[in-house]
C-alpha atoms as a printed R data frame, in Angstrom:
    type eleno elety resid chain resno       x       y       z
1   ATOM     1    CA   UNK     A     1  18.938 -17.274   8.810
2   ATOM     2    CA   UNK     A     2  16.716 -17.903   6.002
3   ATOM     3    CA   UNK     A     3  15.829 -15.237   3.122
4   ATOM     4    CA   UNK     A     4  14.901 -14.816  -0.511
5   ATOM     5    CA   UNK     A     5  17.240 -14.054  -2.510
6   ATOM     6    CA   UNK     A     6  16.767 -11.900  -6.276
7   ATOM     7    CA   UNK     A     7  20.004 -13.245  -8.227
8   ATOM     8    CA   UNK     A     8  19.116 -11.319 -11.330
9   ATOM     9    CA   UNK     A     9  16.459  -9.297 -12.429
10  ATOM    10    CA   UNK     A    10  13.399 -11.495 -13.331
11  ATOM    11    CA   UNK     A    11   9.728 -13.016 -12.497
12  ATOM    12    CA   UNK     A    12   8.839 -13.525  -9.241
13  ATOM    13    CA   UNK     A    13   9.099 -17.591  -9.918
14  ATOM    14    CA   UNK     A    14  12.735 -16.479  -9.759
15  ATOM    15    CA   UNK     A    15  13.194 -15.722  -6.147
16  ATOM    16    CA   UNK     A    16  14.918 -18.579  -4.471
17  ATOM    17    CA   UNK     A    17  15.468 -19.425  -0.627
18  ATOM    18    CA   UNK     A    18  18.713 -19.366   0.614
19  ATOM    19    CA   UNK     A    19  20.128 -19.443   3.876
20  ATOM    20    CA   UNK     A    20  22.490 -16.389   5.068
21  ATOM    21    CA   UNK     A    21  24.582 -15.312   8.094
22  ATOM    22    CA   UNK     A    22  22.315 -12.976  10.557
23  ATOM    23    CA   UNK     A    23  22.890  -9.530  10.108
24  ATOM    24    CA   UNK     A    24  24.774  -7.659  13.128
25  ATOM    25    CA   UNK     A    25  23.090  -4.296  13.915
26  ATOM    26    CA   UNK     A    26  25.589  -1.326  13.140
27  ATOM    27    CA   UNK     A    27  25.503   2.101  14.962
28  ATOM    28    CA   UNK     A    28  22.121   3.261  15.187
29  ATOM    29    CA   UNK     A    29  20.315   0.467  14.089
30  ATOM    30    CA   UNK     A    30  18.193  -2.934  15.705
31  ATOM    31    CA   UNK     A    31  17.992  -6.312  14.128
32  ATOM    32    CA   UNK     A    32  14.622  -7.708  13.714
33  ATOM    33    CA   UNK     A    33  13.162 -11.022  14.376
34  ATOM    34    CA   UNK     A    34  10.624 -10.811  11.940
35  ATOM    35    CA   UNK     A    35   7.529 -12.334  12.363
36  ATOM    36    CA   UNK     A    36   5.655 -10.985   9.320
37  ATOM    37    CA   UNK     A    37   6.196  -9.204   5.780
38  ATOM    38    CA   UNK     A    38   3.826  -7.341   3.345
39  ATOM    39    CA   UNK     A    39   3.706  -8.483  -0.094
40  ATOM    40    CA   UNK     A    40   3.228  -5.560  -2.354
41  ATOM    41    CA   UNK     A    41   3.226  -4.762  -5.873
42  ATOM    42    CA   UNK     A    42   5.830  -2.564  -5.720
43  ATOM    43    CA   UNK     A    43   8.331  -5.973  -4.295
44  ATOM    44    CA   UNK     A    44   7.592  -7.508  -7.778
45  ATOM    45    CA   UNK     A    45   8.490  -4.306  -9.780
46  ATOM    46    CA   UNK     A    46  11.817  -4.025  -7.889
47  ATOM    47    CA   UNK     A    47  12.531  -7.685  -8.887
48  ATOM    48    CA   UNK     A    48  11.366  -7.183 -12.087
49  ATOM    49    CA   UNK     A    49  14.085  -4.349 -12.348
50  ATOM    50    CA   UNK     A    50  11.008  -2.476 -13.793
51  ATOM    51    CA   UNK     A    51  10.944   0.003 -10.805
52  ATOM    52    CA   UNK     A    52  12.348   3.425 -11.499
53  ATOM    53    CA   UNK     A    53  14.801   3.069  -8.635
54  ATOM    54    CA   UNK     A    54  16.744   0.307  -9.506
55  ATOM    55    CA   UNK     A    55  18.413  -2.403  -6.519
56  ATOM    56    CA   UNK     A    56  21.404  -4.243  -8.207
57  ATOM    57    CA   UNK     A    57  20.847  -7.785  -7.891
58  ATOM    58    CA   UNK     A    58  21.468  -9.640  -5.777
59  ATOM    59    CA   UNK     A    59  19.164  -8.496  -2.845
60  ATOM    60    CA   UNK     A    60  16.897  -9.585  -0.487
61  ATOM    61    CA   UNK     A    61  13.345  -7.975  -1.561
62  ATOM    62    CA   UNK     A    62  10.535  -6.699   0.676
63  ATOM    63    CA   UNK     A    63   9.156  -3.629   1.597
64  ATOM    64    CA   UNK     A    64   7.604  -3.461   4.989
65  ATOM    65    CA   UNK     A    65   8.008  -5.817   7.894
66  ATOM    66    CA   UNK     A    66   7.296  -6.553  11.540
67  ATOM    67    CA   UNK     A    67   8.704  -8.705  14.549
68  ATOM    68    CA   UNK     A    68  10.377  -8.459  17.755
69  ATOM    69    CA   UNK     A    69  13.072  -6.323  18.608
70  ATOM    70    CA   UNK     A    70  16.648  -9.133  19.168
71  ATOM    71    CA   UNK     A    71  19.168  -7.161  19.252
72  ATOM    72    CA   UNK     A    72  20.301  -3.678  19.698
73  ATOM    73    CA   UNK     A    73  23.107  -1.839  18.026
74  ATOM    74    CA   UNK     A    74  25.211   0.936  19.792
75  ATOM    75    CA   UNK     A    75  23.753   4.495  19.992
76  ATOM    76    CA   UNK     A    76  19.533   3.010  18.781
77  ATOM    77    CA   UNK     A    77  17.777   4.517  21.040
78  ATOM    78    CA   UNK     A    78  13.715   4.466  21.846
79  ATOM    79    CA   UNK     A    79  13.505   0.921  21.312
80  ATOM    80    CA   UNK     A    80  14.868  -2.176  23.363
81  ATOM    81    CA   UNK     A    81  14.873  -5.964  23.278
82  ATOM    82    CA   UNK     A    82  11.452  -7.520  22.796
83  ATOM    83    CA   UNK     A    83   9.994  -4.748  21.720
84  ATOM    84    CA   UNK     A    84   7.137  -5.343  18.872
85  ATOM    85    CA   UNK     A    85   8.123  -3.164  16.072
86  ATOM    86    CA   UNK     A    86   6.658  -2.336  12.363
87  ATOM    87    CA   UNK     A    87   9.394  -0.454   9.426
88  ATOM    88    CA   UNK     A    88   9.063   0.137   6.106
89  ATOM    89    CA   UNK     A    89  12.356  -0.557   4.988
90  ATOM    90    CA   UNK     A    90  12.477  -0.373   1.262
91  ATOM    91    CA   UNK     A    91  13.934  -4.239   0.262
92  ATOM    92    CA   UNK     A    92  15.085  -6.598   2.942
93  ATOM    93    CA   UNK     A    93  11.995  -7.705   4.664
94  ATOM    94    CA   UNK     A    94  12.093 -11.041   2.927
95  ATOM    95    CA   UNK     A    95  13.978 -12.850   5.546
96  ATOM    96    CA   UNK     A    96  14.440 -14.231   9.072
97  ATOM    97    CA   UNK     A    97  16.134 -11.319  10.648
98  ATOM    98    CA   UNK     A    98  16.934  -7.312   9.062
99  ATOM    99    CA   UNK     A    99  18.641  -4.582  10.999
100 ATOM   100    CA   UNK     A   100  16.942  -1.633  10.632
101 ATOM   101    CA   UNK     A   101  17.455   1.779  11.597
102 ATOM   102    CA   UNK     A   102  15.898   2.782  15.282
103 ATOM   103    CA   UNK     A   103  14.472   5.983  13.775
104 ATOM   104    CA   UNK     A   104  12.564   4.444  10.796
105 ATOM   105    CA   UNK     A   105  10.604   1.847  13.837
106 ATOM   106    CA   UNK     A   106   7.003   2.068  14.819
107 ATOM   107    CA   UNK     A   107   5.495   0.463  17.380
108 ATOM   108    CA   UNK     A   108   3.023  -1.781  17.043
109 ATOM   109    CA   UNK     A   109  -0.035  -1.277  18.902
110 ATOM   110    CA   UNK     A   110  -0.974  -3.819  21.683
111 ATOM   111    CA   UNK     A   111  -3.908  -5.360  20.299
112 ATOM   112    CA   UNK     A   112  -2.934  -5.134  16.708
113 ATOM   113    CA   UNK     A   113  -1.487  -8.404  15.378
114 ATOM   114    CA   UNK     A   114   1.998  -8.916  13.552
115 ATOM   115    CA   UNK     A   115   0.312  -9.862  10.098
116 ATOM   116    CA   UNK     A   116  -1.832  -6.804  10.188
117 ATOM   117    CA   UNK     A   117   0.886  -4.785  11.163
118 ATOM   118    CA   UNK     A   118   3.023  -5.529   8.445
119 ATOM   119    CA   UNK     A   119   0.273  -5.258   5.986
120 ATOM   120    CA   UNK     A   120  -0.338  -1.810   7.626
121 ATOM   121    CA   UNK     A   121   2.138   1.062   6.710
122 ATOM   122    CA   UNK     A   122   3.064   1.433   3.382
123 ATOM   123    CA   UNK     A   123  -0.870   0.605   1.926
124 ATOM   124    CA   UNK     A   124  -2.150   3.009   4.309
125 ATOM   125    CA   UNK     A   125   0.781   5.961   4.427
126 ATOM   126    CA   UNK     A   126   0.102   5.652   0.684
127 ATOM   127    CA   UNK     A   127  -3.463   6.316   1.526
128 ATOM   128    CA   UNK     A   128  -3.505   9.157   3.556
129 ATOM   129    CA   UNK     A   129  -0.626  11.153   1.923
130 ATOM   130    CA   UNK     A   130  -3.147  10.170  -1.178
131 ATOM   131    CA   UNK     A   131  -6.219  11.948   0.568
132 ATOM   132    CA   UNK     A   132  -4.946  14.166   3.112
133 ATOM   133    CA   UNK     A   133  -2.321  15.827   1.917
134 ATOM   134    CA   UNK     A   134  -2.599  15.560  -2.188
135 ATOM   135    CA   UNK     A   135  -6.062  15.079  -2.535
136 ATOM   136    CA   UNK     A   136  -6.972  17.661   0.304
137 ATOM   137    CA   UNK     A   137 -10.164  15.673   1.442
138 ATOM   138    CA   UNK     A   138 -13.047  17.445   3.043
139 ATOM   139    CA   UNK     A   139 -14.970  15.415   5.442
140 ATOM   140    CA   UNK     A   140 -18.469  14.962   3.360
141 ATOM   141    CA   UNK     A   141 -16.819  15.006  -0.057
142 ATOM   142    CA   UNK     A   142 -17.302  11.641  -2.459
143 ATOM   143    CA   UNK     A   143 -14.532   9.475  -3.079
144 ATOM   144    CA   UNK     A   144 -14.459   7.252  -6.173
145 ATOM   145    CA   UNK     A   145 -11.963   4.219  -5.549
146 ATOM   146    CA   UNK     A   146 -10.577   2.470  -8.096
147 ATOM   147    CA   UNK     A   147  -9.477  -1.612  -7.374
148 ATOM   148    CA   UNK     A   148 -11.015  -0.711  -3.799
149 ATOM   149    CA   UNK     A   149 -10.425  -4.516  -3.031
150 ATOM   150    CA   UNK     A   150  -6.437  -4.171  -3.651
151 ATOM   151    CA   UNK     A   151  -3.933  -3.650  -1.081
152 ATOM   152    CA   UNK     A   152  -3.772   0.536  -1.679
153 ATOM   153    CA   UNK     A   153  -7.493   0.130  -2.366
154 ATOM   154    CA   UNK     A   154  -8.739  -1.277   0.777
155 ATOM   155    CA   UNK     A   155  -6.533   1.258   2.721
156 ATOM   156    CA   UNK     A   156  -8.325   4.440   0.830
157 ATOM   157    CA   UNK     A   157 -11.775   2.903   1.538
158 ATOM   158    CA   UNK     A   158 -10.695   2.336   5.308
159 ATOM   159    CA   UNK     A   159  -9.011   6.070   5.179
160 ATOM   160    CA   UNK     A   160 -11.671   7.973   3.299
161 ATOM   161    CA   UNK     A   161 -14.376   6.514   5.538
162 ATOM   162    CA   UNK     A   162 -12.388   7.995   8.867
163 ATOM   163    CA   UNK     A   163 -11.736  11.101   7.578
164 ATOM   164    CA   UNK     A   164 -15.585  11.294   7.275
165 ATOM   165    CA   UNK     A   165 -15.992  11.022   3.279
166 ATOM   166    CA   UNK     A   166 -18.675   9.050   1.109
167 ATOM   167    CA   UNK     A   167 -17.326   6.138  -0.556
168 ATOM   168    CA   UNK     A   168 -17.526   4.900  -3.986
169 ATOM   169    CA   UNK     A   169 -16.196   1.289  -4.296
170 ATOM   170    CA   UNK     A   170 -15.207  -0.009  -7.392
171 ATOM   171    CA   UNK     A   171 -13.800  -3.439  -8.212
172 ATOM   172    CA   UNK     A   172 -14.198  -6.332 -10.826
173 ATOM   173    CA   UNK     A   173 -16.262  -8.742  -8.842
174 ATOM   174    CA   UNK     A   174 -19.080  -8.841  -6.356
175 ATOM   175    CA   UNK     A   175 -17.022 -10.663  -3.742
176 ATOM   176    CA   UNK     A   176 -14.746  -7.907  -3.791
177 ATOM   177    CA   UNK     A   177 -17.166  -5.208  -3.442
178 ATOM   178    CA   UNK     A   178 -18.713  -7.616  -0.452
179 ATOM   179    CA   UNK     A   179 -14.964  -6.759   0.949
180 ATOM   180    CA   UNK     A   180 -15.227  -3.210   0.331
181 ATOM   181    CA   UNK     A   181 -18.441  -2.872   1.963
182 ATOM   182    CA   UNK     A   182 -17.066  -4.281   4.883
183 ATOM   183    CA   UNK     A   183 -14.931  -1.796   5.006
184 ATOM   184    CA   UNK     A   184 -17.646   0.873   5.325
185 ATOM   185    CA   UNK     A   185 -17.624   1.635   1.277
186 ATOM   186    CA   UNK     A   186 -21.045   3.696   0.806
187 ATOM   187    CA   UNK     A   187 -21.842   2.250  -2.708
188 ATOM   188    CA   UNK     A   188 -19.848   0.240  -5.072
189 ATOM   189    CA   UNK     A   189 -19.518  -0.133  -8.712
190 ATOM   190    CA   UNK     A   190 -18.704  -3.615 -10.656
191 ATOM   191    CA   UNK     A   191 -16.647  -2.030 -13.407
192 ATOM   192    CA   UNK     A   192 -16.108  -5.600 -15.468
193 ATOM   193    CA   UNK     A   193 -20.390  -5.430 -15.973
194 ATOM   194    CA   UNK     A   194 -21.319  -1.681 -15.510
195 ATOM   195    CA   UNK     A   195 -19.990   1.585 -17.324
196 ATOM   196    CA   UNK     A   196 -18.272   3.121 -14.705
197 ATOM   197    CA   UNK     A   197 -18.624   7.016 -15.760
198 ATOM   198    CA   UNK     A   198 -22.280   6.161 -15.847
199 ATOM   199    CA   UNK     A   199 -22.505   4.308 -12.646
200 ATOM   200    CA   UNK     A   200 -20.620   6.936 -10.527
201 ATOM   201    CA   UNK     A   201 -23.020  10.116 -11.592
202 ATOM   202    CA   UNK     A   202 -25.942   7.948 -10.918
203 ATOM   203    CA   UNK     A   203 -24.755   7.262  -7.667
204 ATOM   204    CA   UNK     A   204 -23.646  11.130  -7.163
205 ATOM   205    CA   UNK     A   205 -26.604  12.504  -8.714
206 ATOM   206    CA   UNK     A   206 -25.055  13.494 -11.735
207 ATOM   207    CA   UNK     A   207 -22.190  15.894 -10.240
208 ATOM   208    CA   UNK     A   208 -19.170  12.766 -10.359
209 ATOM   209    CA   UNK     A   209 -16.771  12.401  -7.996
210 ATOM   210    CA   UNK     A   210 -14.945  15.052  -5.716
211 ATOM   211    CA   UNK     A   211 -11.664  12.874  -5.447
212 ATOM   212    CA   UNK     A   212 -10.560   9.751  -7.562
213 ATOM   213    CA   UNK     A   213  -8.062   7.245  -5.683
214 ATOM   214    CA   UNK     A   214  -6.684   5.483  -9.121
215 ATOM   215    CA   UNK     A   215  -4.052   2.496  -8.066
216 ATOM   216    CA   UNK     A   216  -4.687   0.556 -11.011
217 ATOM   217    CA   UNK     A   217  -4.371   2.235 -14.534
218 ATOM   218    CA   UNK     A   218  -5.359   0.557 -17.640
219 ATOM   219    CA   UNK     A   219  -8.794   0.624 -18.859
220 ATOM   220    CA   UNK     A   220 -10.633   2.278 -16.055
221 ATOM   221    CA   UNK     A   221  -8.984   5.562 -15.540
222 ATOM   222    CA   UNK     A   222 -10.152   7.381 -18.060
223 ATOM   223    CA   UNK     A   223 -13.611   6.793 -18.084
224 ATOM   224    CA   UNK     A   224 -12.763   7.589 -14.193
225 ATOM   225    CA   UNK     A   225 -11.804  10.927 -15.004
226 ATOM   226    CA   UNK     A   226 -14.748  11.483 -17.298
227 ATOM   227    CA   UNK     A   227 -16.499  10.815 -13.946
228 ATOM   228    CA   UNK     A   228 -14.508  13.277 -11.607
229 ATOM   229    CA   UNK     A   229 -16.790  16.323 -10.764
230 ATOM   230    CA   UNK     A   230 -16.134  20.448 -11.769
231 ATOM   231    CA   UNK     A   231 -13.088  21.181  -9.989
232 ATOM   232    CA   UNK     A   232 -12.355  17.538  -8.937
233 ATOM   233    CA   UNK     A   233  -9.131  15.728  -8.349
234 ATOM   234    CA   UNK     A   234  -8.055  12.347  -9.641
235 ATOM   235    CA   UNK     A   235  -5.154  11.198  -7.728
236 ATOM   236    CA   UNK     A   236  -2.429   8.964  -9.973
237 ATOM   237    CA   UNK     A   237  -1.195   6.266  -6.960
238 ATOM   238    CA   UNK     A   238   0.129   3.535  -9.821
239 ATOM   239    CA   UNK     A   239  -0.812   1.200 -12.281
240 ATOM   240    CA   UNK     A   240  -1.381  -2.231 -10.984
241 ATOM   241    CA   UNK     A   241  -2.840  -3.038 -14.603
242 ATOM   242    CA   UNK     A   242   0.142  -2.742 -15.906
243 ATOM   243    CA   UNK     A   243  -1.200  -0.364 -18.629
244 ATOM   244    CA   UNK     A   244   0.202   3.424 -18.018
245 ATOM   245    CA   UNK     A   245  -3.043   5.213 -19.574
246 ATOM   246    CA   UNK     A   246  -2.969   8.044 -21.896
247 ATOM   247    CA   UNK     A   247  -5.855  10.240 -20.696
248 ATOM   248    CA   UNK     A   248  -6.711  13.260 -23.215
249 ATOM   249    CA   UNK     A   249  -5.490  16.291 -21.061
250 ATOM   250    CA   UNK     A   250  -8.856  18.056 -22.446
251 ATOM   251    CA   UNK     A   251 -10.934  16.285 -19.909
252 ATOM   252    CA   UNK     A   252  -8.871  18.275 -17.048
253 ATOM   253    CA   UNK     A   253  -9.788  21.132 -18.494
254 ATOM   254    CA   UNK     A   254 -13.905  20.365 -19.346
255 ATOM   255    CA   UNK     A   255 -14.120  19.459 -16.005
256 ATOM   256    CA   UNK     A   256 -11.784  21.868 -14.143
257 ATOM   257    CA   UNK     A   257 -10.495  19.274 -12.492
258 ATOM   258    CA   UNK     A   258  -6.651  18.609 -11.100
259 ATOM   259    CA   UNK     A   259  -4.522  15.255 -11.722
260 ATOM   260    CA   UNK     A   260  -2.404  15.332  -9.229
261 ATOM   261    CA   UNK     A   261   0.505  12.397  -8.639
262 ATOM   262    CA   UNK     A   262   1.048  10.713  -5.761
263 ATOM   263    CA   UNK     A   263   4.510   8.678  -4.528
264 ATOM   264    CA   UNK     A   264   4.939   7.828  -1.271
265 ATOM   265    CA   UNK     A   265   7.743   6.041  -1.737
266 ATOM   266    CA   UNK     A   266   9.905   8.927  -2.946
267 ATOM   267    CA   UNK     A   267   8.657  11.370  -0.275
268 ATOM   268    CA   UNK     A   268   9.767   8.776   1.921
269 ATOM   269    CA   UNK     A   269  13.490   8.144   0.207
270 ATOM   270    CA   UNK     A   270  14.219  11.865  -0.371
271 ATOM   271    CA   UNK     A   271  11.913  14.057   2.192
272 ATOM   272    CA   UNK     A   272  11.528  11.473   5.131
273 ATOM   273    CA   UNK     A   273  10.675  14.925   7.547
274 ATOM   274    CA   UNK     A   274   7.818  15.078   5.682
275 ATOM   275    CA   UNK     A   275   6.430  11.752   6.192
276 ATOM   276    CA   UNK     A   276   5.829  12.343  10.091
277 ATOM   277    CA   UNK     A   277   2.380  14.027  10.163
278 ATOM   278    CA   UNK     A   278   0.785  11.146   8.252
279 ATOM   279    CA   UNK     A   279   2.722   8.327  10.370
280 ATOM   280    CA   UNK     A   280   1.635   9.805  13.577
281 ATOM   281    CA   UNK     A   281  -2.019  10.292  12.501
282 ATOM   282    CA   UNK     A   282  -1.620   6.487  11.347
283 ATOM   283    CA   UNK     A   283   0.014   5.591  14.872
284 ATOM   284    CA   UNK     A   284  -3.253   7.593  16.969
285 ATOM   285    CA   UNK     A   285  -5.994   5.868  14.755
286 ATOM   286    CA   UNK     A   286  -4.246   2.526  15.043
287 ATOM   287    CA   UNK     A   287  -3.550   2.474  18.897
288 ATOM   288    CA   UNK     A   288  -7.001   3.585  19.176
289 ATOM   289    CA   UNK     A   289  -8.485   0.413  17.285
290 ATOM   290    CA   UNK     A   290  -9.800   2.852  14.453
291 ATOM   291    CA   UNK     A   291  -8.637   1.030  11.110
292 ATOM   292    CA   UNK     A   292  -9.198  -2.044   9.682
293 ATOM   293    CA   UNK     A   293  -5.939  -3.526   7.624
294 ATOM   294    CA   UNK     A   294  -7.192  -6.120   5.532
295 ATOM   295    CA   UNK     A   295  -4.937  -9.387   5.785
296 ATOM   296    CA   UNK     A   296  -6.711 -12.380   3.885
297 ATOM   297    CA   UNK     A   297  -3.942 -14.483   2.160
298 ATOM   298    CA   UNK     A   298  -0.904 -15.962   4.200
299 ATOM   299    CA   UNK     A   299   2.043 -17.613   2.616
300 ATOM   300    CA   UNK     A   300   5.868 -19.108   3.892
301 ATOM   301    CA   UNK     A   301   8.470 -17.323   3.488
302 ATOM   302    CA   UNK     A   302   9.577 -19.889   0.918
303 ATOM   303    CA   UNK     A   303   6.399 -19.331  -1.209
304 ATOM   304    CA   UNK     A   304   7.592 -15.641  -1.642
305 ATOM   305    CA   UNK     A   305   7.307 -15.821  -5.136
306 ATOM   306    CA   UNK     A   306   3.759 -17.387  -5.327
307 ATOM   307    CA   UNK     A   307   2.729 -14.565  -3.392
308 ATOM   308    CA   UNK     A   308   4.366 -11.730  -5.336
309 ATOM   309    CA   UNK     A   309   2.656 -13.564  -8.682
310 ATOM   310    CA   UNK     A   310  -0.538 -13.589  -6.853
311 ATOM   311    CA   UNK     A   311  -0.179  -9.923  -6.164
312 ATOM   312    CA   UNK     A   312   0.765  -9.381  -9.787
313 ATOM   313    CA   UNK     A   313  -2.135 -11.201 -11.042
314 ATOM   314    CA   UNK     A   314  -4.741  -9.306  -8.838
315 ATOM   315    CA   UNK     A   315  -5.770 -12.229  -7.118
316 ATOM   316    CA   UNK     A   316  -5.430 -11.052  -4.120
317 ATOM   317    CA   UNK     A   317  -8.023  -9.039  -1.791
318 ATOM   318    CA   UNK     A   318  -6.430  -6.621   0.884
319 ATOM   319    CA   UNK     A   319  -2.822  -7.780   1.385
320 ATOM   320    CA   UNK     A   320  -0.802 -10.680   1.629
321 ATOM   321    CA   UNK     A   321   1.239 -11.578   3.938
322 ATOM   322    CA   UNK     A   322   4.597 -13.760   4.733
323 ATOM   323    CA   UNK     A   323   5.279 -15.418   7.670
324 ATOM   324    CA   UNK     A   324   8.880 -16.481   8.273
């Protein structure tokens, strides 16, 4: 089979395409024909070796996945050959094939299509966990989204707007925002031409934002938090900028508001029971039709790294996709 390959730690421009044997399923896991793999930011940082769990090189990279069930290793159960199946598996999804443990499968739902299944779970478990269960979102509240064109972005603007919030957009360009509003995004700010703390109170009537989805870092969270209302919460997902900000802890306290952190990743890795509720919310709204995973970019597998530096570079709206 063909995969990408991460020799050493490095740029994306790195990753080469090599062919390897196909994986035989062990005890309790499936191999995977896959079809189609997420490109996330979080793939670059583990090739980067910048990611604070490390992968020692080498090692195929990719997060999240989906394809059709080929094979089907002793004592997997739920899941058969042919099946159409979506993981998060942590690296590996770079490839032809991966055998993945039955119990970390989803189904994919019927009408949903392999791209925008793979582009779907991480991005939106992020999302919820983000809203739901850090964020404690109350249907009618305003949510302030920061890079709301971005992979994690998109995903809170789709999730806010079905757990019945008002949506603040923000993002550096008016096609973006065109994107967001797509999406169902109430109102949107351009950050790169309009003061964002200024922007959001106009657009909240002066009281600021009940919750603050912040992906990106850099620049914009502060002035973000200067925009959170009394007794808000601005939720720290990662920092896409690159920039870690230093915010000045006494704007939590003149505007009572929490800064909470979110990782899905590591509830995932070291509390997996825990990541059930939001999965199976995310498996009812998506059999039932009622999100919107936002696919726009495409690439071969053997473009992997083009993608990842497209990612890296913000260039790309929603999420990209590979297709072996």
């Amino acid at each position: 089979m063909k995969a990408i390959l991460c020799e050493a730690y490095g740029p994306p421009e790195t990753l080469i395409l090599t062919e390897q044997a196909s994986p035989e399923p062990r005890a309790g896991q499936v191999r995977i024909k896959v079809h189609a793999a997420g490109v996330n930011f979080v793939d670059a940082l583990f090739v980067a070796g910048s990611y604070q769990v490390k992968i020692p090189p080498p090692f195929i990279p990719g997060n999240e996945l989906a394809g059709i069930i080929d094979a089907v290793g002793s004592e997997a159960e739920g899941f058969g050959i042919g099946d159409r199946v979506m993981a998060q598996v942590g690296v590996g999804a770079f490839a032809e094939q991966v055998c993945v443990p039955a119990k970390a499968l989803r189904p994919i739902p019927e009408d949903m299509s392999m791209p925008a299944a793979a582009a779907f779970q991480l991005t939106y478990a992020t999302a919820l966990y983000a809203l739901r269960e850090r964020g404690q979102l109350e249907a009618g509240e305003t949510v302030l989204v920061l890079a709301a064109a971005g992979g994690v972005g998109s995903a809170a603007v789709d999730v806010a707007k079905r757990l019945g919030a008002r949506v603040i957009a923000a993002a550096g360009s008016d096609e973006k925002l065109a994107r967001c509003l797509e999406l169902g995004a109430d109102a949107t700010v351009n950050y790169d031409r309009e003061d964002l703390k200024t922007r959001v109170r106009e657009l909240t009537e002066g009281r600021g934002a009940d919750l603050v989805v912040d992906p990106v870092g850099g620049p914009y969270s502060e002035p973000a938090v200067r925009a959170t209302a009394w007794e808000g919460r601005f939720l720290v997902v990662g920092f896409a900028a690159g920039e870690i900000p230093r915010i000045p802890l006494n704007l939590a306290l003149l505007r009572g508001c929490q800064i909470v952190g979110v990782d899905w990743g590591a509830l995932s890795r070291d509390r997996p029971a825990e990541t059930r509720p939001v999965l199976e919310t995310l498996g009812t709204w998506a059999a039932a039709g009622e999100l919107s995973p936002l696919v726009t970019q495409t690439w071969p597998l053997s473009e992997a790294g083009t993608a990842l530096r497209a990612v890296l570079n913000r260039q790309v709206t929603g999420k990209a996709v590979l297709l072996p």
